[in-house]
PAZA-702632 format. One record per residue: x negated, y negated, z of N, C-alpha, C, O in turn; residue number from 1; residue in one letter; chain. Coordinates in pm, 1 decimal, always signed. Layout:
N
(atom (X Y Z) (X Y Z) (X Y Z) (X Y Z) NUM a A) ...
***
This chain:
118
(atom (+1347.5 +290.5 +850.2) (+1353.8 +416.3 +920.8) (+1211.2 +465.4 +944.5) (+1121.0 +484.3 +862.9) 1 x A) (atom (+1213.7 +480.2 +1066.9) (+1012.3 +524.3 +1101.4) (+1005.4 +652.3 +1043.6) (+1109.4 +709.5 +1010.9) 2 x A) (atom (+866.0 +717.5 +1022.7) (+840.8 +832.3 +980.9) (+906.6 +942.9 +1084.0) (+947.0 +887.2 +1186.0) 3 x A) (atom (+924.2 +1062.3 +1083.4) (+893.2 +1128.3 +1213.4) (+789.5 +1276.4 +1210.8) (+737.9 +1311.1 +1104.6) 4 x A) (atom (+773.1 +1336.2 +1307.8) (+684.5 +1436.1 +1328.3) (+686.8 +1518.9 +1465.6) (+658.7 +1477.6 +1578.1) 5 x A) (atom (+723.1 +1631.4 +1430.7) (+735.4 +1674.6 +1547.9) (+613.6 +1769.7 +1624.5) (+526.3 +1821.2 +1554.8) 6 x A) (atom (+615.2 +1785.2 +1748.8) (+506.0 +1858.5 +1777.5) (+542.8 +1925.6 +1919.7) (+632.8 +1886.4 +1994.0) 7 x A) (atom (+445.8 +2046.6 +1946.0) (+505.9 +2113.0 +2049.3) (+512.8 +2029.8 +2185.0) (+590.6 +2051.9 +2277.8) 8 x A) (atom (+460.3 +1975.5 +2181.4) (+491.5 +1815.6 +2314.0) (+596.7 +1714.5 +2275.9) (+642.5 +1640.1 +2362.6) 9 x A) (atom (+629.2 +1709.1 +2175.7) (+774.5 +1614.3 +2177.4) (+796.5 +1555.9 +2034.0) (+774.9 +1642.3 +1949.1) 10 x A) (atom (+825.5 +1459.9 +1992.6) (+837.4 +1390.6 +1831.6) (+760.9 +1275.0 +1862.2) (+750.4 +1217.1 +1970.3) 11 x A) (atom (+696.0 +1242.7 +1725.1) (+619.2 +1137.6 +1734.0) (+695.3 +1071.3 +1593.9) (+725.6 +1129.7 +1489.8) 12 x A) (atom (+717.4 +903.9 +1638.0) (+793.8 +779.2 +1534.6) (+675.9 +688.7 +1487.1) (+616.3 +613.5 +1564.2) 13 x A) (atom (+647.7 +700.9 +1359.4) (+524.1 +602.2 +1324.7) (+615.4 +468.8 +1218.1) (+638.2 +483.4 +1098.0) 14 x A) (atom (+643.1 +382.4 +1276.1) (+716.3 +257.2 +1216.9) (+651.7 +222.0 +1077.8) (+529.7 +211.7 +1064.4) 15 x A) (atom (+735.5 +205.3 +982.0) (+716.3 +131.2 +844.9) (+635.0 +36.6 +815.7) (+584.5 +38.9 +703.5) 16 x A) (atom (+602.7 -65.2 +903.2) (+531.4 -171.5 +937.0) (+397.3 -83.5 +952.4) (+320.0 -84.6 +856.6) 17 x A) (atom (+377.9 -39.2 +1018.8) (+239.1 +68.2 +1078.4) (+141.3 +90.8 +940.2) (+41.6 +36.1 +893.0) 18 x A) (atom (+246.3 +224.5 +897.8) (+227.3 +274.6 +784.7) (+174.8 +174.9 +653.0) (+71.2 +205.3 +593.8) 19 x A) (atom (+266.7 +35.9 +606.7) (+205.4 -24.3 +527.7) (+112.6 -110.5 +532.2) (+53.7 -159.2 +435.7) 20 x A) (atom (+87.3 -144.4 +705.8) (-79.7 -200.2 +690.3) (-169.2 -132.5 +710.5) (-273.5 -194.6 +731.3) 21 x A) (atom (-177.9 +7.3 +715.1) (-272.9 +100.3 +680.6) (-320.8 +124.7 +541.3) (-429.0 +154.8 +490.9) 22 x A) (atom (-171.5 +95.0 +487.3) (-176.4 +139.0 +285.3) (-244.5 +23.7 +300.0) (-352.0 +63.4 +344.9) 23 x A) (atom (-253.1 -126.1 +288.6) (-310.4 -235.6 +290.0) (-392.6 -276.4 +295.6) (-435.3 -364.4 +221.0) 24 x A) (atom (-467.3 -207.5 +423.6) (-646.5 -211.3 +468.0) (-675.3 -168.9 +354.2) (-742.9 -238.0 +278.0) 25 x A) (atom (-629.7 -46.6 +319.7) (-682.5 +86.3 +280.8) (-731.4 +44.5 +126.1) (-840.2 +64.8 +72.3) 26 x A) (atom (-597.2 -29.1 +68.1) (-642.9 -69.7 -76.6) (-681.5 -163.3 -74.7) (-692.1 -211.0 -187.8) 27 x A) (atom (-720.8 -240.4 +21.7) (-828.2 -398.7 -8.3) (-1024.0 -329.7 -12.3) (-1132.0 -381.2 -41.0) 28 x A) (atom (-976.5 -186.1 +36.3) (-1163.5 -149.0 +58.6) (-1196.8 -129.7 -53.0) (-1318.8 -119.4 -65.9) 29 x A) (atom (-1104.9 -114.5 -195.2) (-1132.0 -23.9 -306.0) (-1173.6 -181.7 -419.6) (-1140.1 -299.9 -427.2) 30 x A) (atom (-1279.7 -68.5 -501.4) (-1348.8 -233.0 -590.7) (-1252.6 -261.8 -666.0) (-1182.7 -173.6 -715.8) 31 x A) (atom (-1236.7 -363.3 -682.8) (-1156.0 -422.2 -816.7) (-1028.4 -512.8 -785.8) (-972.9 -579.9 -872.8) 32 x A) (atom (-983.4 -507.1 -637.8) (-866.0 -575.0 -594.8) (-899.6 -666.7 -525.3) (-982.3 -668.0 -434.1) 33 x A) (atom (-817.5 -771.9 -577.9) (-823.9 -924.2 -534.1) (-718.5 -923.5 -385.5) (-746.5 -957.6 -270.6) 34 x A) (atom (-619.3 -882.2 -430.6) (-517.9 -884.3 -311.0) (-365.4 -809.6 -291.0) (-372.8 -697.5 -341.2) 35 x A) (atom (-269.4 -827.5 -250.8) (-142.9 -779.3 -262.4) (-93.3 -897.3 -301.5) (-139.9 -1008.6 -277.1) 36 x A) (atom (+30.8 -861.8 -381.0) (+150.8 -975.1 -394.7) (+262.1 -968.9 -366.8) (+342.6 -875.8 -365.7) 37 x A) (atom (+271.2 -1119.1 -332.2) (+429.5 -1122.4 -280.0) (+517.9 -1190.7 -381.4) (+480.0 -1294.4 -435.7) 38 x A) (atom (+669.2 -1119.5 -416.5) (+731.9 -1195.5 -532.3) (+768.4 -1315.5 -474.9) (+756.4 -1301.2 -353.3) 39 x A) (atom (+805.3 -1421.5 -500.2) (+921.7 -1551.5 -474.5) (+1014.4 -1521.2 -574.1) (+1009.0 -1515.8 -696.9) 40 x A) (atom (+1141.6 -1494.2 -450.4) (+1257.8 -1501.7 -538.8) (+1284.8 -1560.0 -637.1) (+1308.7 -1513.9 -748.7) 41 x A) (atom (+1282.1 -1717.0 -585.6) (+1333.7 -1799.4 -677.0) (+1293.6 -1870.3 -797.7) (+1351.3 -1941.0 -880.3) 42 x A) (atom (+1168.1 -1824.9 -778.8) (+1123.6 -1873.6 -943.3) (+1044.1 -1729.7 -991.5) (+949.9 -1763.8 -1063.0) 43 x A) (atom (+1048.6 -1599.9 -979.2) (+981.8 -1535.4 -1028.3) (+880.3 -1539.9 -1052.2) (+854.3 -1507.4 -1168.0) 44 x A) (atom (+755.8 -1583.4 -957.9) (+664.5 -1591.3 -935.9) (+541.4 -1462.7 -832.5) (+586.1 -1406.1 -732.8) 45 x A) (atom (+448.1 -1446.9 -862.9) (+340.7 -1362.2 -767.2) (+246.2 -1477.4 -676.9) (+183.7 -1577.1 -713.0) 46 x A) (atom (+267.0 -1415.4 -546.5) (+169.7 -1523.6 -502.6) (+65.7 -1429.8 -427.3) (+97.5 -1319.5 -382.8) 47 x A) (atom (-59.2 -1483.2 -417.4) (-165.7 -1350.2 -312.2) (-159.7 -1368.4 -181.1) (-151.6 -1483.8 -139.2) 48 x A) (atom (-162.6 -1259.9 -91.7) (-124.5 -1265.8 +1.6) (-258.8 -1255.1 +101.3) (-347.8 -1174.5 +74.4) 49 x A) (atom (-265.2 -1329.2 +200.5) (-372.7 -1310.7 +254.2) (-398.6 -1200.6 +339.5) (-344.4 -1092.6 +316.1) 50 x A) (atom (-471.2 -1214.6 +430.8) (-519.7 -1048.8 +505.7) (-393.0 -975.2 +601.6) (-353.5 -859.7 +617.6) 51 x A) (atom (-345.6 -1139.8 +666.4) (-238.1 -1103.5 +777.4) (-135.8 -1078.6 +677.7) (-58.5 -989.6 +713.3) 52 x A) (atom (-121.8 -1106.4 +614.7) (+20.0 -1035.0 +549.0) (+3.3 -948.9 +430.7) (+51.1 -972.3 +319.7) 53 x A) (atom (-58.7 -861.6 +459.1) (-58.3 -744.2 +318.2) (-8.0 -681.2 +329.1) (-21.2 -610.3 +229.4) 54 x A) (atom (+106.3 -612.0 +436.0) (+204.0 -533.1 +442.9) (+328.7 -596.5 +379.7) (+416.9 -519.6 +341.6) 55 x A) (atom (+344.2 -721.8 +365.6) (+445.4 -774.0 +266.2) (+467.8 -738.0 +146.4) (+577.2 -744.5 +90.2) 56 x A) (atom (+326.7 -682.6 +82.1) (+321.4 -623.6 -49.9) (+344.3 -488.3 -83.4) (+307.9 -428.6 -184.7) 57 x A) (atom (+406.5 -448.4 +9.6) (+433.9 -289.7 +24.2) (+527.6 -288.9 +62.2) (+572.1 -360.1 +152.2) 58 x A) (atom (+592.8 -188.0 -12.3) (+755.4 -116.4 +12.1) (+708.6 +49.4 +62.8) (+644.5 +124.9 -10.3) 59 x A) (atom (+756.7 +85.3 +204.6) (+740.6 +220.2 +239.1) (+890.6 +286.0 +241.7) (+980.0 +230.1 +305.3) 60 x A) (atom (+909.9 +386.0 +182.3) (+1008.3 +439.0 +235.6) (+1020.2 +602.1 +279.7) (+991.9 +698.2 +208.1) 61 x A) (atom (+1057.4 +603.9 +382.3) (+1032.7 +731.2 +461.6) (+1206.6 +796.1 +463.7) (+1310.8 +730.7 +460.3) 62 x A) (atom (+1190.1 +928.7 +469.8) (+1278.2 +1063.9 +528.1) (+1218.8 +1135.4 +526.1) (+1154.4 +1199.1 +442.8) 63 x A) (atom (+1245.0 +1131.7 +691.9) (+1201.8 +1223.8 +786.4) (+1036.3 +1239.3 +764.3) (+963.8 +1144.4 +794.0) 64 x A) (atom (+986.2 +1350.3 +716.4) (+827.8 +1292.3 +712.5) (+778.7 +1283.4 +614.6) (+657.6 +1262.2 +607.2) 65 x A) (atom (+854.7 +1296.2 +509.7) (+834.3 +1233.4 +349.5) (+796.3 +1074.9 +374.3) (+837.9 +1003.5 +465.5) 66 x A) (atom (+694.0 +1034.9 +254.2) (+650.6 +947.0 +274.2) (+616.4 +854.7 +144.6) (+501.0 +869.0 +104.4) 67 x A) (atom (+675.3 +787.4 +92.1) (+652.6 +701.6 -55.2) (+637.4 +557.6 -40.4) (+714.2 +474.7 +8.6) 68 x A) (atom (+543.7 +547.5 -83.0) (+453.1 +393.4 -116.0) (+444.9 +321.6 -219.6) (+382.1 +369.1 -314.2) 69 x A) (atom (+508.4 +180.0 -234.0) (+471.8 +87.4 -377.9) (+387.7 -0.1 -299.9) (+408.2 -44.6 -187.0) 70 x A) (atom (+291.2 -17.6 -376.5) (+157.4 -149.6 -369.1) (+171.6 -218.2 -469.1) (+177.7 -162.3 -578.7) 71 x A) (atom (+180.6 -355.0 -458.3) (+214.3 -438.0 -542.4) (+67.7 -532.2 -523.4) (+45.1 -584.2 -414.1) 72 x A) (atom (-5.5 -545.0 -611.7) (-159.3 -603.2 -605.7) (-171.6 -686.4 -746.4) (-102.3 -698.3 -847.4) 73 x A) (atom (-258.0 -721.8 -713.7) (-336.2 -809.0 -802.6) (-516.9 -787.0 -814.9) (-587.5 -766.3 -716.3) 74 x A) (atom (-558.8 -795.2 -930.4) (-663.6 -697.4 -975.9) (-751.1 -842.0 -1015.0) (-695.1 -949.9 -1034.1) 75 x A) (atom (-906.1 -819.4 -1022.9) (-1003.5 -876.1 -1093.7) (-1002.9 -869.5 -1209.2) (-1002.3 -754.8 -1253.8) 76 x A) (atom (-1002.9 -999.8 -1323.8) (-1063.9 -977.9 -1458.0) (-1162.3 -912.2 -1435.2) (-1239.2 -916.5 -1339.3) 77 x A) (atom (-1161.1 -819.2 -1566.6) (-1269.3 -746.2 -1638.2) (-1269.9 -609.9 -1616.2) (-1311.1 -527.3 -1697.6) 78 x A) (atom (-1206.9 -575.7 -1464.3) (-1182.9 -396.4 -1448.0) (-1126.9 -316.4 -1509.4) (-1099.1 -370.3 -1616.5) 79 x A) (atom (-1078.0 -179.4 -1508.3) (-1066.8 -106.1 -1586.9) (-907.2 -44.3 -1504.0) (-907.3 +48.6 -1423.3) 80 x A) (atom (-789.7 -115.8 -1544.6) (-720.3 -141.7 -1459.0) (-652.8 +5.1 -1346.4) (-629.4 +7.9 -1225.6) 81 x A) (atom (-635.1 +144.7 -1488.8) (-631.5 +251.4 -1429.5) (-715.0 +331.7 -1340.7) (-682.1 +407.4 -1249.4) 82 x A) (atom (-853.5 +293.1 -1395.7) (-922.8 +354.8 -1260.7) (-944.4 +288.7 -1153.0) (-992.5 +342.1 -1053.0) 83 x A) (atom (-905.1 +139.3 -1160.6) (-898.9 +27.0 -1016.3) (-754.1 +136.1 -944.5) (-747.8 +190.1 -834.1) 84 x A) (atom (-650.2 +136.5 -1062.3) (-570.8 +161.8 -970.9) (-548.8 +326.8 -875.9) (-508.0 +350.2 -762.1) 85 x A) (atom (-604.5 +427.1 -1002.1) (-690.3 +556.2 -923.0) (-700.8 +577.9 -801.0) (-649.7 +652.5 -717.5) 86 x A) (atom (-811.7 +462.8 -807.6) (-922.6 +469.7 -632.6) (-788.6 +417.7 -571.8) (-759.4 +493.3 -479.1) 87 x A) (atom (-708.7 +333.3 -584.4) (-664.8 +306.8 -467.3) (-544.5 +386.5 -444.8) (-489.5 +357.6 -338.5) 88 x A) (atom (-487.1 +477.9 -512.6) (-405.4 +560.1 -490.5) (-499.5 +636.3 -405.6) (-478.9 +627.0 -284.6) 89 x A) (atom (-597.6 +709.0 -443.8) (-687.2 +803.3 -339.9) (-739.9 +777.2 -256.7) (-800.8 +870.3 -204.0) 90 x A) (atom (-751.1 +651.9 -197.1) (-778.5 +604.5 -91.5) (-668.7 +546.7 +26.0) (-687.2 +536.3 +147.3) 91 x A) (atom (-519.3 +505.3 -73.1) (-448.5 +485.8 +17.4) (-396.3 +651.9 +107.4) (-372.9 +685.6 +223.5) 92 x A) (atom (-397.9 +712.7 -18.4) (-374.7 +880.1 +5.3) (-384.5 +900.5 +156.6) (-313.4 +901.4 +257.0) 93 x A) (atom (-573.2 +924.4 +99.4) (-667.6 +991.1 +208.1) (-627.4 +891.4 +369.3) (-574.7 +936.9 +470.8) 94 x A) (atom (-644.0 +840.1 +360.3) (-641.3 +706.6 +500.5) (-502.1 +713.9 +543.4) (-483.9 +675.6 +659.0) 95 x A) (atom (-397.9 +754.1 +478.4) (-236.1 +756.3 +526.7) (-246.5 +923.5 +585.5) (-209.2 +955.1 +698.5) 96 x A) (atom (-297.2 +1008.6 +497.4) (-248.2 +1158.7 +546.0) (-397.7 +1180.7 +691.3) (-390.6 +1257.5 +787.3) 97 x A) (atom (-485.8 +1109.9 +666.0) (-568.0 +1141.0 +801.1) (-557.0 +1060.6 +924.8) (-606.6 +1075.9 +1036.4) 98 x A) (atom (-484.9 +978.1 +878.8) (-487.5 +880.9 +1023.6) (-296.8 +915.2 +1097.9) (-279.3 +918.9 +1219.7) 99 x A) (atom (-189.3 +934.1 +1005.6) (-100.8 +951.7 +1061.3) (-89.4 +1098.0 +1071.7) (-85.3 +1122.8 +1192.2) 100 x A) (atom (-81.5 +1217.9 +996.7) (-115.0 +1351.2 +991.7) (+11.2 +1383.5 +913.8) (+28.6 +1505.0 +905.0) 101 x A) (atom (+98.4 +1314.0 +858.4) (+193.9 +1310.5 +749.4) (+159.6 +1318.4 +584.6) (+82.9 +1245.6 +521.6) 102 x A) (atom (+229.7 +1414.6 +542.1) (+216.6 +1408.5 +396.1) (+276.6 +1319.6 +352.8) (+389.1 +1297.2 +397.5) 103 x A) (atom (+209.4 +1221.7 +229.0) (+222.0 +1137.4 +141.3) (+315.0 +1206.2 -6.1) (+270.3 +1292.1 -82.1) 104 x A) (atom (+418.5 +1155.8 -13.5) (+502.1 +1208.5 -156.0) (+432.9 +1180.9 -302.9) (+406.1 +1250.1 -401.2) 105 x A) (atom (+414.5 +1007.2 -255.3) (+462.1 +959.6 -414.8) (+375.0 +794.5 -334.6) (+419.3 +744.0 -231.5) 106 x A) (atom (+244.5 +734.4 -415.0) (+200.6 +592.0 -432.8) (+208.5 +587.1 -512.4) (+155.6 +667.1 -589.6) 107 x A) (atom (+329.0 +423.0 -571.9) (+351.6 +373.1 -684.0) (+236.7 +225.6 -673.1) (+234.9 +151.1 -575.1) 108 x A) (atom (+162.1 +211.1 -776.1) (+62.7 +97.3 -781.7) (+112.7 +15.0 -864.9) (+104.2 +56.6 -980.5) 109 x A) (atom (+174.8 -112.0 -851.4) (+231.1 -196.1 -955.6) (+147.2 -327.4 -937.1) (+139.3 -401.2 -838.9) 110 x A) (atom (+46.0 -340.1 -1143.6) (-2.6 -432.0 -1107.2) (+45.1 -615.5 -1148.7) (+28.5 -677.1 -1254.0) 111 x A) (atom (+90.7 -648.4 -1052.2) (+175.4 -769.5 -1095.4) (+36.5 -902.8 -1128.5) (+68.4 -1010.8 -1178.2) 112 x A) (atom (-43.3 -885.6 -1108.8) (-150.2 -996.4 -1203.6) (-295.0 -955.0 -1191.9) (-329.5 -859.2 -1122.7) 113 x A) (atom (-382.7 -1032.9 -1264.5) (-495.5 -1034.9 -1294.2) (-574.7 -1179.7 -1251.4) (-552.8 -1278.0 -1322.2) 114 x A) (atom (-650.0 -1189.8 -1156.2) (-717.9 -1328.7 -1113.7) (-872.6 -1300.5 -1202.6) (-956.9 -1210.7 -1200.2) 115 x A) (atom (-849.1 -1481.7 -1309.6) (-956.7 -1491.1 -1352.8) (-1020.4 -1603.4 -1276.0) (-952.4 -1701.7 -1246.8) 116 x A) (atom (-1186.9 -1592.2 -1230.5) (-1255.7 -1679.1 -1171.7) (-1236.3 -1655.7 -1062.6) (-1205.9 -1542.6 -1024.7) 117 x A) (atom (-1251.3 -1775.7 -969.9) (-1260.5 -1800.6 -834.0) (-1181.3 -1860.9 -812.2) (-1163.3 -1900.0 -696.8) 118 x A) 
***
């Protein structure tokens, strides 16, 4: 279900898809994240997702212009995992409520792994 928004010129529909590769950009700028993840069903597995698909790692769900976000990522050994995940709540924040002009409810940050090395 797209967001909506109305305005004295008509309603504006910002699609789900939209919205979570914005959350996506948004938390790859922040230090400490390796990537988003995607589950595999079938063996319960995380895999990283590359650039074109980081909206896979996000669940948006919208009513009406309510707006709630899970990021499902994967983090660098050695960070400090709550304030990795902090910044990117406040950055997905800021970059969702200024670029669409919708209030943000609720970013859930779930961190499904830790990449050691290269």
């Amino acid at each position: 279900m797209p967001a909506k928004m109305n305005t004295e010129y008509g309603g504006i529909n910002i699609d789900e898809n939209v919205i979570a590769t914005i959350a996506g950009i948004s938390a790859m700028e922040s230090y400490g994240i390796v990537g988003m993840a995607s589950k595999n069903a079938a063996d319960g597995l995380f895999k990283l997702l590359k650039w074109d698909n980081l909206s896979k790692g996000i669940v948006v769900k919208t009513e009406g212009s309510n707006i709630d976000v899970e990021l499902h990522v994967i983090l660098e050994y050695g960070v400090r995992i709550s304030v990795v995940a902090k910044n990117i709540v406040d950055r997905v924040k800021f970059n969702l409520e200024d670029l669409t002009g919708i209030k943000i409810n609720n970013i859930n940050v779930h961190v499904e792994g830790i990449r050691v090395g290269k």
